[in-house]
C-alpha positions as CSV (number, residue, x, y, z in Angstrom):
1,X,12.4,-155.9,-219.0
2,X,8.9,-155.6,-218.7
3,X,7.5,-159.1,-218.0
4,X,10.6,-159.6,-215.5
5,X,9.2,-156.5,-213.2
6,X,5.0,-157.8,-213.8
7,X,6.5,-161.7,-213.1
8,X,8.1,-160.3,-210.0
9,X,5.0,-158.3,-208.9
10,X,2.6,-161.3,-209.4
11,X,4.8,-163.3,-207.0
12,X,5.4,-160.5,-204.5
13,X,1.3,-160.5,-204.3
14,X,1.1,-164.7,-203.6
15,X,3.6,-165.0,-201.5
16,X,3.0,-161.5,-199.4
17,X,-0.3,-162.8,-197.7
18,X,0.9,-166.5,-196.4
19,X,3.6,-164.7,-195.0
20,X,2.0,-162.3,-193.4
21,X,0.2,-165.1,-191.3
22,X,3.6,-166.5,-190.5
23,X,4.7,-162.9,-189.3
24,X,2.2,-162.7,-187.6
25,X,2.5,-166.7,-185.9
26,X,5.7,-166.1,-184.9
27,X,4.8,-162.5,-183.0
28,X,2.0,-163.9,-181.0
29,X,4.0,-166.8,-180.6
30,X,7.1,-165.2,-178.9
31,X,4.3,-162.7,-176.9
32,X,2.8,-165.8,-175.3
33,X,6.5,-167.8,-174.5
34,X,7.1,-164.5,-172.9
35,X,4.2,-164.2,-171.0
36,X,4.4,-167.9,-169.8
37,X,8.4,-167.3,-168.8
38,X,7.0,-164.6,-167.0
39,X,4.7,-166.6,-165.4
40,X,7.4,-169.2,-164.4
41,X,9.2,-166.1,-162.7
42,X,6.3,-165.8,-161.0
43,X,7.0,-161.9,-161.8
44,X,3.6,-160.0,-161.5
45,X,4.0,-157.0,-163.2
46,X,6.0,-158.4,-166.1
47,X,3.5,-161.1,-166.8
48,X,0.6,-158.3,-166.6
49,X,2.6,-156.0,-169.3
50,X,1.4,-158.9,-171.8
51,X,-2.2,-158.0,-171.4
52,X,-3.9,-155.0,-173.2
53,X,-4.9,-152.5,-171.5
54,X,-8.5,-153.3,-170.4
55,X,-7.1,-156.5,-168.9
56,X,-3.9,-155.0,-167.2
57,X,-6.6,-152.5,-165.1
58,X,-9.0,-154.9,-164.2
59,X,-6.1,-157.7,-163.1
60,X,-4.1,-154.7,-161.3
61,X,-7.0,-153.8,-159.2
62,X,-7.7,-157.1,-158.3
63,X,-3.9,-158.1,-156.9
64,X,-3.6,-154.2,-155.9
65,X,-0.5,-154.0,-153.8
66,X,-1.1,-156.1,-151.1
67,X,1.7,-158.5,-150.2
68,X,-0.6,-161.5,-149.4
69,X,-2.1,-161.2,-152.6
70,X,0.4,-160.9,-154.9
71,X,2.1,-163.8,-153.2
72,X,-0.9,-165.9,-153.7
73,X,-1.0,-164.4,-157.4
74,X,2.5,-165.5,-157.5
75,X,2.1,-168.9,-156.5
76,X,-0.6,-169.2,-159.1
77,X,1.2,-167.7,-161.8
78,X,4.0,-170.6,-161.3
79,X,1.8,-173.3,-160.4
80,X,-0.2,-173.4,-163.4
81,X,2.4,-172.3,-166.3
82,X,2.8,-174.7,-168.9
83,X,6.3,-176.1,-169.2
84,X,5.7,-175.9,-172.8
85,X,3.5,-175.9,-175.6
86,X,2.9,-176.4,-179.3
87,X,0.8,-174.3,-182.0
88,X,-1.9,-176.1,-183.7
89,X,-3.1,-173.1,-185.9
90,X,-3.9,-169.1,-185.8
91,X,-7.1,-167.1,-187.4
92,X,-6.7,-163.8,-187.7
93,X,-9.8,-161.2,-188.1
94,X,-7.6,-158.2,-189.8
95,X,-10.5,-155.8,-190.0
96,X,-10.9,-156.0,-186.1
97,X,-7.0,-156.0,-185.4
98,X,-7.4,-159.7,-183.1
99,X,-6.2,-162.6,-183.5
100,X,-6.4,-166.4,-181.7
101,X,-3.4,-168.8,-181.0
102,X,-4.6,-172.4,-180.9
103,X,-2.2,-174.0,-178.6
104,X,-1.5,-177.5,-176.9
105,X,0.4,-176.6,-173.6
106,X,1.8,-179.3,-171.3
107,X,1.4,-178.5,-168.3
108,X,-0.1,-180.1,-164.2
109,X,-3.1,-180.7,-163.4
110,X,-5.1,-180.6,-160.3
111,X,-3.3,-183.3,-158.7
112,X,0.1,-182.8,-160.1
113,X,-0.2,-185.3,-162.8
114,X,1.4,-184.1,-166.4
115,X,-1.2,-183.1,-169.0
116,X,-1.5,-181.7,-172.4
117,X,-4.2,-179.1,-172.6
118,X,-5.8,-177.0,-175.6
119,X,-5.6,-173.6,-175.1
120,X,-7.1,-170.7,-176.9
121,X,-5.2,-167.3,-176.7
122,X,-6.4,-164.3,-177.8
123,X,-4.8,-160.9,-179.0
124,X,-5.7,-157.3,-180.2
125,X,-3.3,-155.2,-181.6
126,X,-3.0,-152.2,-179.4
127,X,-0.6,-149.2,-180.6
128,X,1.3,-151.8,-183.0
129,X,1.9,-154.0,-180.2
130,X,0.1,-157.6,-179.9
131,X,-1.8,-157.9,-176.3
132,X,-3.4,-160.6,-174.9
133,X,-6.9,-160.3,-174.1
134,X,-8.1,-163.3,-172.4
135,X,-7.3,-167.7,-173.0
136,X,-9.9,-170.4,-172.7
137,X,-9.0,-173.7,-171.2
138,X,-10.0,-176.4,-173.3
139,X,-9.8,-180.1,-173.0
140,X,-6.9,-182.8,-171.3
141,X,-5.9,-184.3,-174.7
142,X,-5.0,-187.5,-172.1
143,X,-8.2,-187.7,-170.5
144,X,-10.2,-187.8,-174.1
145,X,-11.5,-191.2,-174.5
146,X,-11.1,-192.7,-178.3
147,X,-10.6,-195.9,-180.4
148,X,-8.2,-198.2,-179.5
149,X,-6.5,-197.7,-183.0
150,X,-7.7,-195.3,-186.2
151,X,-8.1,-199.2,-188.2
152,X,-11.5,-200.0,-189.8
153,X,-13.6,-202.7,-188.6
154,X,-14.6,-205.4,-190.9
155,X,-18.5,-205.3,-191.6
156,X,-19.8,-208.0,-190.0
157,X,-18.3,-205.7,-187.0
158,X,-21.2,-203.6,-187.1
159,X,-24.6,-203.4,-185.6
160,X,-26.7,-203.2,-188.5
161,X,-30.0,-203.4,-186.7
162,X,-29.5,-200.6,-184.9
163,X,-29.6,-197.0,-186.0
164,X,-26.7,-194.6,-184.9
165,X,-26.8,-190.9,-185.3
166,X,-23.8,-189.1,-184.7
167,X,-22.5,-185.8,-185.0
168,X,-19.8,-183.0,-183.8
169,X,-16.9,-180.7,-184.7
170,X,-14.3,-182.6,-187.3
171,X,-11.0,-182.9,-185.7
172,X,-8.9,-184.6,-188.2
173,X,-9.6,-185.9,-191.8
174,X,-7.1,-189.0,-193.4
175,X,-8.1,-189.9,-197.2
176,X,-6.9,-193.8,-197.2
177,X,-7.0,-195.3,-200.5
178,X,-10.2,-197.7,-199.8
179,X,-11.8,-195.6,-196.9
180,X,-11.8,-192.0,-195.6
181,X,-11.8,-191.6,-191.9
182,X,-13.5,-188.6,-190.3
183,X,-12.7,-188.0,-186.4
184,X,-14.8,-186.0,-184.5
185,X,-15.1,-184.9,-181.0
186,X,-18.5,-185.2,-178.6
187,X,-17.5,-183.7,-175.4
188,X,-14.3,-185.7,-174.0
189,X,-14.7,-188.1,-176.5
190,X,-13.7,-188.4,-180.1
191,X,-15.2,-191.0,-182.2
192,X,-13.7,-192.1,-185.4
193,X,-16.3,-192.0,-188.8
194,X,-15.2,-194.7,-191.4
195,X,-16.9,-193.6,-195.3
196,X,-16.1,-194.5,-198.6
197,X,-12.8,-193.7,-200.1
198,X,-12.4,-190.1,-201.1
199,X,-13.3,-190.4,-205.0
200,X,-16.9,-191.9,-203.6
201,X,-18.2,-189.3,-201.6
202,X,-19.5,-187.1,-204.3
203,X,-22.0,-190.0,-204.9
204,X,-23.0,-190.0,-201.2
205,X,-23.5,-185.8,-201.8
206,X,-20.3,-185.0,-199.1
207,X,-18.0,-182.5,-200.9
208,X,-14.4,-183.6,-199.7
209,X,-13.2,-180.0,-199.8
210,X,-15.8,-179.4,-197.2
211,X,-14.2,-181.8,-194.8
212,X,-11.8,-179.5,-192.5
213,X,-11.0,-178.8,-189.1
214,X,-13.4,-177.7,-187.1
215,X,-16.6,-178.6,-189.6
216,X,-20.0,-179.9,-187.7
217,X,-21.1,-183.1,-189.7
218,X,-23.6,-185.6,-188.8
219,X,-23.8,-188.8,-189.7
220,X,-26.1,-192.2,-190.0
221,X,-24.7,-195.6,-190.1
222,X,-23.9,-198.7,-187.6
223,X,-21.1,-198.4,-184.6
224,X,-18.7,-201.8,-184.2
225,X,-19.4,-204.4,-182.2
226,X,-15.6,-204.4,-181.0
227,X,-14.9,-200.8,-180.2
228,X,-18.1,-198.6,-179.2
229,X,-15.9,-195.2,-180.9
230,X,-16.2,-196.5,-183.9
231,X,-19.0,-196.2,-186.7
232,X,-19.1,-197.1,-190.4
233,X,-21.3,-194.0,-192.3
234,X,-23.9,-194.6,-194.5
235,X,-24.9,-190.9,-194.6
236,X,-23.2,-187.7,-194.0
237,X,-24.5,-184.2,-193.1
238,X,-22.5,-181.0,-192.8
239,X,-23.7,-178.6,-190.7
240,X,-21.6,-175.5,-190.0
241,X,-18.3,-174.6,-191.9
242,X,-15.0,-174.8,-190.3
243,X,-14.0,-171.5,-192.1
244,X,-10.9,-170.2,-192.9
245,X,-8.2,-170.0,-190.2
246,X,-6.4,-167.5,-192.5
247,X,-8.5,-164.6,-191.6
248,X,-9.0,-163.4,-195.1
C-alpha cells in the first residue's frame, strides 16, 4: 500500500498550488461582482464594506453624513459601474497577503458611449477576509488603434530603407507555422511584430519561453507600406520580464 499513499501525496502537492490560485480567482472574483452590484444599488455603506480598512476611513470621512454628498456619491457609484466584466489574469504576492485582479469591464464612458476598459483591482487579505485596496483605470480596448488584420505583409510591403525601432509591453504571442507574431502596446496603440517562425528564433538569440504577457521587447526591422502598425523584425531585444502571474 505504500506507493498508493506516496503516489497520492505527490499528486496532492501538484495539483494543491494551481488550485489554490483558482481559490483564490474565484474569491476576489465574487468580492469585486459584489462590490460592483453594490455599486449598481448605489448603496454607500455596502459598497464601502468591500474596502479594507484604511480605505473604508479615508472614503467615510470624505462622503461623512451629509445628504448632498452621499447623493452625489450615489449617483457616481451607479453612473460609473461596469455592467460587466471579464478576468484576464490574477498575481498573487503570498508573502505580503495582496493580490491584483486584471479585469476588462464594460462599462460608459464620458459621453455615454459603451466601452470595454482594463481595470486593475487590488486586494489584501485582512482578518481572513479579501479587501479591496484601490483599482487603476487602464485603457478603452475600443479606442486602441491597431492593424487592420493580425495577416503578414508580403516583403516587398516593407520599407527597407528606412530604419524602425520599436519597443513596448508584449500583449499577446501566436506561433504560426511560417511566422511568429509578437503584439505589443505603445500608448493607445498596439502594433503587431512579424519574426521568424518559432523554431528560428534561437538563431536570432530570442528565447521563445521568454515571450509572455507583459514582457518589454525591442525590436529593429522595416514597418509595411500598407498598414503603418505593422513591422517585419530583423532583431529582437527583451528588456524586462513579464514574471510570473502565479505569485510563487
Amino acid at each position: 500500500m505504500r506507493p498508493f499513499w506516496i503516489a497520492l501525496a505527490l499528486i496532492a502537492f501538484c495539483v494543491t498550488p494551481r488550485a489554490e490560485a483558482a481559490d483564490v480567482q474565484t474569491i476576489l472574483t465574487q468580492r469585486l461582482q459584489g462590490y460592483y452590484d453594490a455599486q449598481k444599488a448605489g448603496d454607500i455603506d455596502k459598497a464601502l464594506g468591500f474596502f479594507a480598512k484604511e480605505q473604508r476611513k479615508l472614503y467615510g470621512e470624505e462622503i461623512g453624513s451629509d445628504p448632498d454628498k452621499r447623493k452625489m456619491a450615489a449617483d457616481w457609484m451607479q453612473k460609473t459601474a461596469p455592467r460587466s466584466f471579464t478576468v484576464q489574469k490574477l498575481t498573487e504576492d503570498k508573502a505580503a497577503h495582496t493580490a491584483s485582479l486584471f479585469t476588462v469591464s464594460e462599462m460608459l464612458d464620458e459621453e455615454g458611449k459603451l466601452a470595454h476598459v482594463e481595470m486593475q483591482t487590488d486586494f489584501v487579505q485582512e482578518g481572513g477576509t479579501w479587501a479591496i485596496t484601490g483599482q487603476i483605470f487602464g485603457m478603452n480596448l475600443d479606442a486602441i488603434k491597431r492593424a487592420a488584420n493580425d495577416d503578414p505583409e508580403p516583403d516587398s510591403a516593407y520599407e527597407n530603407d528606412a530604419n524602425l525601432n520599436i519597443g513596448g509591453p508584449i500583449r499577446r504571442v501566436a506561433f504560426e507555422k511560417d511566422y511568429t507574431l509578437i503584439v505589443i502596446r505603445v500608448l493607445d496603440e498596439e502594433h503587431d511584430l512579424f519574426l521568424p517562425p518559432k523554431a528560428k528564433l534561437k538563431s536570432m538569440g530570442i528565447d521563445p519561453a521568454k515571450l509572455t504577457e507583459g514582457t518589454i521587447v525591442s525590436g529593429d526591422g522595416a514597418t509595411s507600406s500598407n498598414d503603418e502598425f505593422k513591422h517585419r523584425i530583423d532583431s529582437l531585444e527583451i528588456l524586462e520580464s513579464g514574471g510570473d502571474s502565479s505569485g510563487e
